[in-house]
C-alpha positions as a printed NumPy array, in Angstrom:
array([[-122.067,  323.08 ,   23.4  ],
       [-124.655,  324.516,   26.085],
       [-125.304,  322.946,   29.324],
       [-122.506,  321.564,   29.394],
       [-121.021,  319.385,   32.476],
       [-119.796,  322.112,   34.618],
       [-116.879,  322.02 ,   36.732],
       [-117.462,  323.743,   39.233],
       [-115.205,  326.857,   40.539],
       [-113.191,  325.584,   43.399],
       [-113.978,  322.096,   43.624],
       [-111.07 ,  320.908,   45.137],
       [-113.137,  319.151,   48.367],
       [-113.052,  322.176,   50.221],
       [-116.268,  322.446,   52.917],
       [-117.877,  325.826,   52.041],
       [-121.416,  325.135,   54.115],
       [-123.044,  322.438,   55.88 ],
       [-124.945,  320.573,   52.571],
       [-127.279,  318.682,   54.626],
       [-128.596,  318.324,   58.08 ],
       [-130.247,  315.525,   59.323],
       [-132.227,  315.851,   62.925],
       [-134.265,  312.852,   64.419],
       [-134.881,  310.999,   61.256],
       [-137.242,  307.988,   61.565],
       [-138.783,  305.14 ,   59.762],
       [-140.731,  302.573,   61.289],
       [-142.522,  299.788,   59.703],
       [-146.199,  298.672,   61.085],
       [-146.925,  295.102,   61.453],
       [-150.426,  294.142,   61.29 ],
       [-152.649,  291.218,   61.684],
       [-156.227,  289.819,   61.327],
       [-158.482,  291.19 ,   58.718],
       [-158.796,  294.659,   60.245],
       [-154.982,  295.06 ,   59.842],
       [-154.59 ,  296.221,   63.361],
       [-151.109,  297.217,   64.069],
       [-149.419,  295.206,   66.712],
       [-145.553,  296.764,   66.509],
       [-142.943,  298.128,   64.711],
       [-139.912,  297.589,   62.677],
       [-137.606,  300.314,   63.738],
       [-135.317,  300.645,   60.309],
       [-134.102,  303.616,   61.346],
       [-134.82 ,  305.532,   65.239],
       [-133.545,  309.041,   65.674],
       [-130.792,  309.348,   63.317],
       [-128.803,  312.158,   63.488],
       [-125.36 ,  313.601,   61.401],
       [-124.678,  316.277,   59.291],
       [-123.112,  316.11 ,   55.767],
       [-120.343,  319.363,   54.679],
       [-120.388,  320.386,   51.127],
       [-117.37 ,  318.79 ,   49.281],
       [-116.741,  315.621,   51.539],
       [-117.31 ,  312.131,   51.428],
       [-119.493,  311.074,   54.426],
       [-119.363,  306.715,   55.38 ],
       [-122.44 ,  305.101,   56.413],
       [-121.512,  301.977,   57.985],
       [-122.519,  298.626,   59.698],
       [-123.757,  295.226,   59.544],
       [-126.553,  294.404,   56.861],
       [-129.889,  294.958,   58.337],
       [-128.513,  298.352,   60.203],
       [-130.583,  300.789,   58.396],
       [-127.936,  302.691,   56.398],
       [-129.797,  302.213,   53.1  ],
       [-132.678,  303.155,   54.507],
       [-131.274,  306.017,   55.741],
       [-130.098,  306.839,   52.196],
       [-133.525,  306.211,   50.875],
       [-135.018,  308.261,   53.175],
       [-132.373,  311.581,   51.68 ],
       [-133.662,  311.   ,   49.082],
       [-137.342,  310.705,   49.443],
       [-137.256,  306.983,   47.563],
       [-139.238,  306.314,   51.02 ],
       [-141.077,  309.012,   52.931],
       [-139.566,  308.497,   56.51 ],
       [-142.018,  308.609,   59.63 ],
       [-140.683,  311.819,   61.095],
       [-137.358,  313.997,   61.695],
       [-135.895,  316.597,   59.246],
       [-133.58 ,  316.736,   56.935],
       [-132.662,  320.126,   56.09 ],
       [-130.854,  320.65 ,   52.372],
       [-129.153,  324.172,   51.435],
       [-128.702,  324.66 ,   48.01 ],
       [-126.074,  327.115,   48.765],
       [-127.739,  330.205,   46.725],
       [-129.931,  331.22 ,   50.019],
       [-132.524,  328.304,   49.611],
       [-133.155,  326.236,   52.387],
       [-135.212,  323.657,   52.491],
       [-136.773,  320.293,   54.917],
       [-136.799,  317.598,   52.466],
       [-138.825,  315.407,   54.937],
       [-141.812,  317.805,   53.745],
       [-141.597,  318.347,   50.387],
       [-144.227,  317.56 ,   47.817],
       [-145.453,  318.189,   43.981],
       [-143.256,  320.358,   41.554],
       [-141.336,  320.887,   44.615],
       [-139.969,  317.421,   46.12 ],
       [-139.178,  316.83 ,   41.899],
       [-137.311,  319.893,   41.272],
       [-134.839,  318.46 ,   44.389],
       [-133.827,  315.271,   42.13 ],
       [-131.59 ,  317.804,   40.32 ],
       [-129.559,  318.267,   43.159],
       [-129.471,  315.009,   44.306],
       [-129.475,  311.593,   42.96 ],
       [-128.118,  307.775,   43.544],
       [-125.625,  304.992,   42.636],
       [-127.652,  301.691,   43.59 ],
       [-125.322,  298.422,   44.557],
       [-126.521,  296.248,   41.586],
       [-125.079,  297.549,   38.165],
       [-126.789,  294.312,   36.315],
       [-130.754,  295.064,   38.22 ],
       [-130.364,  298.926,   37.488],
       [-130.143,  299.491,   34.596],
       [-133.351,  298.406,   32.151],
       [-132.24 ,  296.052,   29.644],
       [-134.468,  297.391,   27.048],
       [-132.918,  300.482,   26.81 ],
       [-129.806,  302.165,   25.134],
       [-127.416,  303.82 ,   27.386],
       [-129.204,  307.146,   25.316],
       [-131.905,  306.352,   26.756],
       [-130.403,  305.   ,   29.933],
       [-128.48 ,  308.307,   30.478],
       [-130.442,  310.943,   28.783],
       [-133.456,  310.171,   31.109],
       [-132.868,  312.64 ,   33.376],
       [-132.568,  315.475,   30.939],
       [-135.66 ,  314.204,   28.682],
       [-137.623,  314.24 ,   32.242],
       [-136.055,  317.565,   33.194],
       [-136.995,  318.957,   29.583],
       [-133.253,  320.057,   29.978],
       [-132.23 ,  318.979,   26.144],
       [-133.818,  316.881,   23.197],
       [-132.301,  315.657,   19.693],
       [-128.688,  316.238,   18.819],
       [-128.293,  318.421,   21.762],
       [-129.81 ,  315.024,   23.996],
       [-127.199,  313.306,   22.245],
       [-124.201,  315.416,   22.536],
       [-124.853,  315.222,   26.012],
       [-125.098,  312.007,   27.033],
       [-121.747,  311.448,   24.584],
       [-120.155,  314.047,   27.137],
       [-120.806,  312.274,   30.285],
       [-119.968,  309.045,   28.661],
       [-116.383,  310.456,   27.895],
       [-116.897,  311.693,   31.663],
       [-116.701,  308.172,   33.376],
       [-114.6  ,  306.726,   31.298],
       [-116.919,  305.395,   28.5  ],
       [-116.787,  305.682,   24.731],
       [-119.31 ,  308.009,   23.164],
       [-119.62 ,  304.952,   20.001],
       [-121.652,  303.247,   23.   ],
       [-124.601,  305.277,   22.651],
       [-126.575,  302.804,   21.071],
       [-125.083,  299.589,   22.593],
       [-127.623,  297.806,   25.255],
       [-126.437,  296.929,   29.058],
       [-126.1  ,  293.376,   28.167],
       [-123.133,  294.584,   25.82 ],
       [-120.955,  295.283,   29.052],
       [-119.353,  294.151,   32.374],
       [-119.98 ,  295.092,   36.153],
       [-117.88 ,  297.819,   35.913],
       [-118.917,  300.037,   32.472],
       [-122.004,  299.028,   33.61 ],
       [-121.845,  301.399,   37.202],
       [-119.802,  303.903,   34.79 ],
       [-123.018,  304.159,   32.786],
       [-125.629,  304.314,   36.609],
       [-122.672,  307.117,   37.388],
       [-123.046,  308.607,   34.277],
       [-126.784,  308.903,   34.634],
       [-126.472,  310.088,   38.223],
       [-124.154,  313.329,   36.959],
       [-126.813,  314.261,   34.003],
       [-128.408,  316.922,   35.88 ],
       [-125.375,  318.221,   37.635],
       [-126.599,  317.387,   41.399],
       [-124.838,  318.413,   44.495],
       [-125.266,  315.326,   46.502],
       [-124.871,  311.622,   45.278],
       [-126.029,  308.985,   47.683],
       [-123.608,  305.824,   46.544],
       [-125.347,  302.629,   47.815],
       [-122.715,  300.102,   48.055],
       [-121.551,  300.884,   44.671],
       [-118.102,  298.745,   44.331],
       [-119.171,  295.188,   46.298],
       [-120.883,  293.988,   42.983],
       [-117.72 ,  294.399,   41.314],
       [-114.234,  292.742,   41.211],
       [-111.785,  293.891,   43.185],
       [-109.593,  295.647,   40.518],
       [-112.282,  297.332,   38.99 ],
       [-113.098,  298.607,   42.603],
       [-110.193,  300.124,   42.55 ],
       [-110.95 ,  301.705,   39.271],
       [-114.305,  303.023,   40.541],
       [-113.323,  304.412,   43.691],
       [-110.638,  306.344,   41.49 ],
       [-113.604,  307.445,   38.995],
       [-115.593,  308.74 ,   42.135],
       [-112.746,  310.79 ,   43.373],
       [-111.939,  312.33 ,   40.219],
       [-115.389,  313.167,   39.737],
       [-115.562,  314.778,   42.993],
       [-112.026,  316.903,   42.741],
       [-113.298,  317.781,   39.259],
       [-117.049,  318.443,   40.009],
       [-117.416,  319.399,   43.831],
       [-119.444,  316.655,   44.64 ],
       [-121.042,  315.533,   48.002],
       [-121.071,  311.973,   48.426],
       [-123.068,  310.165,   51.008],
       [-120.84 ,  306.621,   50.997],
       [-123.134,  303.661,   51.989],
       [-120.828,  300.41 ,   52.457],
       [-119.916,  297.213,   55.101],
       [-116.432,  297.273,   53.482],
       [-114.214,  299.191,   56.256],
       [-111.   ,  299.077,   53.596],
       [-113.353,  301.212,   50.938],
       [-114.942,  303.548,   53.756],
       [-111.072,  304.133,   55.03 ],
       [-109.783,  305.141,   51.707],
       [-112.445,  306.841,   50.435],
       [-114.45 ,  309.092,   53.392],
       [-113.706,  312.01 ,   55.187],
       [-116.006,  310.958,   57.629],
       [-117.77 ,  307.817,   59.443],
       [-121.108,  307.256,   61.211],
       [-121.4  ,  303.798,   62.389],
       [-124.7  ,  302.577,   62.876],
       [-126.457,  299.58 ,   64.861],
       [-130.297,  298.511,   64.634],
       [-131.46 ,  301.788,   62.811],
       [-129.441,  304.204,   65.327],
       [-126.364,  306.252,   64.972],
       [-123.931,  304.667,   67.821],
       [-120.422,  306.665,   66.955],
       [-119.335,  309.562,   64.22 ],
       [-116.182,  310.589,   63.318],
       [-113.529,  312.033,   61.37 ],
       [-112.004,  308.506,   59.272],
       [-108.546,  308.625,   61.224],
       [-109.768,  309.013,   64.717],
       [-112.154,  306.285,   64.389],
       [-110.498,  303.828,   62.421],
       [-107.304,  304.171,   65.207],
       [-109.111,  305.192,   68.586],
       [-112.695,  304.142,   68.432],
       [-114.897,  305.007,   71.036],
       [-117.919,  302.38 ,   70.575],
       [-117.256,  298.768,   71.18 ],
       [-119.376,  297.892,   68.078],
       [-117.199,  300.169,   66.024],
       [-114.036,  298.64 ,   67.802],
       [-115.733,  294.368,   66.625],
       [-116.334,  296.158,   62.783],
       [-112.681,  297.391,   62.573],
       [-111.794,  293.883,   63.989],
       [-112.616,  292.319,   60.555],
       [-110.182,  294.859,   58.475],
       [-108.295,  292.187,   56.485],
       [-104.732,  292.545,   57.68 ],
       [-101.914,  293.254,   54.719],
       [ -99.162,  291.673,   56.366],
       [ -99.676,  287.945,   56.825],
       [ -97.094,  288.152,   59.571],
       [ -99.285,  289.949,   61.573],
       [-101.711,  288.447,   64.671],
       [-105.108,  288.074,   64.206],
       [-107.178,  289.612,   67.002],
       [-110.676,  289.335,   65.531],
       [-113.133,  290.144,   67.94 ],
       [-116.101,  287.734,   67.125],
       [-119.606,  289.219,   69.191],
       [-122.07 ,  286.503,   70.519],
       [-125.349,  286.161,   69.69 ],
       [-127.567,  287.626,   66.495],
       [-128.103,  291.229,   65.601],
       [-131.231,  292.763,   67.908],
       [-134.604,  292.873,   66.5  ],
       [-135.275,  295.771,   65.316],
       [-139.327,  295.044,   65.644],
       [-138.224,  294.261,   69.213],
       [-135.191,  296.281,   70.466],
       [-133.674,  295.281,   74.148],
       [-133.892,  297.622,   76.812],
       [-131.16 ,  299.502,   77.767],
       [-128.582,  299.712,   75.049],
       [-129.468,  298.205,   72.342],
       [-126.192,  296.529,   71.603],
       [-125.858,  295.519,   75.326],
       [-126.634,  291.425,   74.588],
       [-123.486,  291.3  ,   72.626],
       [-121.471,  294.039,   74.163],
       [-118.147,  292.855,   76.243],
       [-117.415,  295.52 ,   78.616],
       [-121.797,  295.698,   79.091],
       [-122.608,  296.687,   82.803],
       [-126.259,  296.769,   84.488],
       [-126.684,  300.234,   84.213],
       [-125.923,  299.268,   80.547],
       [-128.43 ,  296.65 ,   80.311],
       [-131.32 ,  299.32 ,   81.85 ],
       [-130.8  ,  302.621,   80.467],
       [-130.822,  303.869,   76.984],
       [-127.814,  305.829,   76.478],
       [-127.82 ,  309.686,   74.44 ],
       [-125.851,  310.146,   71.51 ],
       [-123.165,  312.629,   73.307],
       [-120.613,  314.956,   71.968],
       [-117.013,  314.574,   73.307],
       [-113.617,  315.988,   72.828],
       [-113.314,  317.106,   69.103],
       [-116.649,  316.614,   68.131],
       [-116.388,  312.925,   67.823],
       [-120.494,  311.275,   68.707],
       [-120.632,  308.3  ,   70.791],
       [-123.739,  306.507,   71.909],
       [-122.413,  304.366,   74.623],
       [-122.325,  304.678,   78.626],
       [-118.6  ,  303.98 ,   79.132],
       [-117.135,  305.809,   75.841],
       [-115.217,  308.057,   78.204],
       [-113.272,  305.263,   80.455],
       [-112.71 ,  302.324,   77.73 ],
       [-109.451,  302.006,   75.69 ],
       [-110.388,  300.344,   72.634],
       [-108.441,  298.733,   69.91 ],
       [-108.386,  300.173,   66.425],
       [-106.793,  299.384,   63.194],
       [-103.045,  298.496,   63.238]])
């Protein structure tokens, strides 16, 4: 059968290039008033984010709701234009490109090597259609196949996640949470992308069929060299799952690192609170929850100083007046905090 699903040579999760590169990557929000809609502020959703993504891994975007890490996603993948920065894709066959400024034929042809997994399976998917049409919508919009090729396709990726090609012709409302973000996987992997941006794809779901679709994902990966850009507020997922971790705060990046170091020796007190609220396994162990005062910042009006100073426990003045850089220490680990290089903070046990 042509065009088939290819597996593709090597996949086995090892890094081969830097996939994407991300550089300053903004999007603010106006807010306006009176009849001539003159803007009085900003929502800062996300402020000069900054990480890289290596072809082959799994890369965690983490934090409290309201952080900006599905913005963030958005923003890959041009759902919303962001409000400046780069983000620089390489296909890996010499083609290098800014997605922040692509347009036309150009910004579409990108959707083939990169797509999403949104959170809700049930508001995805449109009820009106077959899981034919559901999952052959990509190739009908790519002109890729049509008729019994169309079909022999989407029968192929069905069998892919797990799904049996007799389904082609059932509706959404025919299935649970989980074939249902089988079917939104199935769709993403119809035009063979390179990057999938997975937007909480598991906390709709119960917590065995979590299990179940974390497995999927990592098969699919080992068997298809997929990049996956993780977004989640479950730490247990993000450990099990990602090679990596960047923890962010009020739209900015405040720690990244490989998943061990941070989930045992984190630098950042916010990551430090986060990796508090790990369920424990053992009931015979202590709780040592570290609950933060006060609300999240504004992110229309963002303190001075560090942003997470109002909540921050070891917070000094210096702290609470200048904006600390995202710096590079030992190992490559990113830390955006004034005192990352004197505090010992608690991690997982």
């Amino acid at each position: 059968m042509p065009d088939q699903i290819a597996t593709a040579p090597g996949a086995d999760r090892a890094r081969t290039h830097r996939l994407l590169d991300v550089r300053g990557l903004t999007k603010h929000y106006p807010i306006t008033e009176g009849l001539l809609r003159r803007e009085v502020g900003r929502v800062r959703a996300v402020d000069d984010v900054t990480f890289h993504v290596d072809a082959g891994e799994t890369l965690g975007l983490v934090g409290e709701s309201g952080c900006g890490k599905t913005s963030t996603g958005r923003c890959l993948l041009r759902a919303i234009d962001p409000s400046s920065g780069e983000m620089i894709f390489d296909h890996g066959d010499g083609r290098v490109v800014d997605i922040a400024r692509l347009e036309g034929r150009a910004l579409k042809d990108l959707r083939k090597d990169m797509q999403m997994v949104f959170q809700d399976p049930f508001s995805s998917l449109n009820p009106r259609w077959t899981l034919l049409d559901l999952v052959g919508e990509p190739l009908v919009a790519f002109r890729v196949c049509k008729g019994r090729e169309l079909e022999e396709r989407v029968a192929e990726l069905l069998r892919r996640v797990g799904l049996r090609p007799e389904y082609l012709r059932r509706y959404p409302h025919a299935f649970s949470g989980g074939e249902r973000q089988r079917i939104s996987i199935a769709r993403a992997l119809a035009l063979n992308p390179k990057l999938v941006v997975a937007d909480e794809p598991v906390s709709a779901l119960d917590v065995s069929v979590r299990a179940q679709t974390l497995n999927l994902l990592e098969d699919l990966q080992s068997e298809l060299g997929l990049t996956y850009v993780f977004i989640s507020h479950d730490l247990s997922v993000v450990q099990h799952i990602c090679d990596r971790v960047v923890v962010m705060y009020v739209g900015q990046v405040v720690e990244v690192a490989d998943t061990s170091s941070l989930f045992f020796t984190p630098k950042h007190p916010y990551t430090e609170a986060l990796l508090s609220a790990v369920p424990k396994p053992d009931p015979d162990l202590a709780s040592s929850r570290i609950v933060l005062k006060g609300e999240v910042a504004d992110p229309s009006n963002v303190p001075k100083g560090c942003a997470f100073h109002p909540r921050c426990p070891y917070a000094l003045d210096h702290c609470r007046q200048v904006e600390p850089r995202l710096e590079t220490l030992e190992g490559g680990r990113q830390v955006r905090c004034h005192r990352a290089r004197e505090l010992s903070l608690a991690g997982v046990v």
